[in-house]
BALOBA-1460 file (C-alpha; in Angstrom, 3 decimals):
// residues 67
<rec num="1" residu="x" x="59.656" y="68.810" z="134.201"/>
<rec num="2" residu="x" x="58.272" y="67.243" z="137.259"/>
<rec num="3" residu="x" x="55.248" y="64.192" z="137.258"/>
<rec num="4" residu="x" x="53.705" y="63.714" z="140.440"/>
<rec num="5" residu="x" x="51.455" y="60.762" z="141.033"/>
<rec num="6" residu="x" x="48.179" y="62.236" z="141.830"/>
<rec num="7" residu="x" x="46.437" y="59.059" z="142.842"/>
<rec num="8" residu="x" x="46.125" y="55.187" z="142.306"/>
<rec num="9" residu="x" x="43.332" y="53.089" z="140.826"/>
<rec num="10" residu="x" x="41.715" y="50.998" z="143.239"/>
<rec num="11" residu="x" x="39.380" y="48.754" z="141.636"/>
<rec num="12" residu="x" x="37.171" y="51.296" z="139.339"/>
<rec num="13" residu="x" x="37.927" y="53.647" z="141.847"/>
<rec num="14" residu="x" x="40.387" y="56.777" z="141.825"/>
<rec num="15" residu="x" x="41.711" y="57.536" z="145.488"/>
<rec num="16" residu="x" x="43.922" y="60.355" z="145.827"/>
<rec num="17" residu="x" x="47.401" y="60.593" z="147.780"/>
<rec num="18" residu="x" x="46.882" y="63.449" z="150.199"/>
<rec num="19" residu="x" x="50.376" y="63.809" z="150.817"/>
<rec num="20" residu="x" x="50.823" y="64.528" z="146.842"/>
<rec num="21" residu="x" x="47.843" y="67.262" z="146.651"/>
<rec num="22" residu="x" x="49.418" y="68.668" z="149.865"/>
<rec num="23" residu="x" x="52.991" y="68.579" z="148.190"/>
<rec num="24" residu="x" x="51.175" y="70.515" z="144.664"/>
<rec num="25" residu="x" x="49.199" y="72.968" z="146.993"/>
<rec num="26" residu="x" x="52.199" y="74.036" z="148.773"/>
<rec num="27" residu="x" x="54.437" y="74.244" z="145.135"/>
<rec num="28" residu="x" x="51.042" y="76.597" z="143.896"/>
<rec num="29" residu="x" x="51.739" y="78.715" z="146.848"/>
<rec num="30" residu="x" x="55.587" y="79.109" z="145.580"/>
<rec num="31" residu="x" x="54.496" y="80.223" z="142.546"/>
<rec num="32" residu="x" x="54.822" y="77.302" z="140.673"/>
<rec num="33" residu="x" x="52.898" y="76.325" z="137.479"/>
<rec num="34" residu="x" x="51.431" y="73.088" z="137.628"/>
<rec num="35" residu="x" x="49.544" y="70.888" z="134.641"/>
<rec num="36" residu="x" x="47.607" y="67.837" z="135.448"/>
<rec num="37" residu="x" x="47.884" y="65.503" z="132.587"/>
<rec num="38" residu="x" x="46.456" y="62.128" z="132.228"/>
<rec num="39" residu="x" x="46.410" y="59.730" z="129.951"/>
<rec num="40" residu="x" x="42.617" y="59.577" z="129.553"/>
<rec num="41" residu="x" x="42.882" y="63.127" z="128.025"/>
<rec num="42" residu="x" x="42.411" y="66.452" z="129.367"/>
<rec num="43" residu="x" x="38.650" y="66.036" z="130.412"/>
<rec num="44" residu="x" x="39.080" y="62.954" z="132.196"/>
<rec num="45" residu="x" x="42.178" y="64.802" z="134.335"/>
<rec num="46" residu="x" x="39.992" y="67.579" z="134.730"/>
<rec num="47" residu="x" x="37.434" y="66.100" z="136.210"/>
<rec num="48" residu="x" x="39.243" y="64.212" z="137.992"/>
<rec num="49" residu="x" x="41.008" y="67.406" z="139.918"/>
<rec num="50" residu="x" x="37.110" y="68.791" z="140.262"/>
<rec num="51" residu="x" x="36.554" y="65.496" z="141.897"/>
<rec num="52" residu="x" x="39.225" y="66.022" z="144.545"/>
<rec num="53" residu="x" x="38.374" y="69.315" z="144.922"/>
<rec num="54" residu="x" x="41.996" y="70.396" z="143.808"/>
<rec num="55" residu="x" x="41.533" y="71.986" z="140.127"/>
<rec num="56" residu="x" x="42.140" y="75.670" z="141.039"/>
<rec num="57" residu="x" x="45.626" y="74.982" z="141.491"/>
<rec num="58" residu="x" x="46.295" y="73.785" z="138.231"/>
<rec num="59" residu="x" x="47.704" y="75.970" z="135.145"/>
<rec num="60" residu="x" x="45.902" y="73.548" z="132.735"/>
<rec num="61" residu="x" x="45.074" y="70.539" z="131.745"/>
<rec num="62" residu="x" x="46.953" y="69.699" z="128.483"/>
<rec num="63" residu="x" x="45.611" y="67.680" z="126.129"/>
<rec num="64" residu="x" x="47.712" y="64.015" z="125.039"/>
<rec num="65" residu="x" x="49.441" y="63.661" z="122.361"/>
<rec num="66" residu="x" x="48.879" y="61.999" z="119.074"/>
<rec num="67" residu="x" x="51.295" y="60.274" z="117.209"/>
């Protein structure tokens, strides 16, 4: 398994790291499948994909884990 930083919090802000979604996009078009995960749960990494206009290239968006 491989975690890729997606983007940083700046203030309440999310900004993405183009290089990353470049890095993903190009891994999608190898035929890889990719899950965005995120700590605020599976909506909140969701939306945050639909935000950078990036969720199409995600396999899903699993949900956290509950201990």
């Amino acid at each position: 398994m491989l975690m890729i930083l997606l983007s940083v919090a700046f203030g309440s802000s999310l900004l993405p790291i183009p290089a990353t979604i470049e890095h993903l996009k190009t891994l999608k078009k190898q035929g890889a499948n990719i899950y965005c995960w995120s700590s605020g749960g599976a909506d909140y990494a969701k939306k945050s994909a639909t935000e950078f206009g990036i969720a199409d290239i995600f396999t899903a968006f699993p949900a956290r884990s509950h201990d």
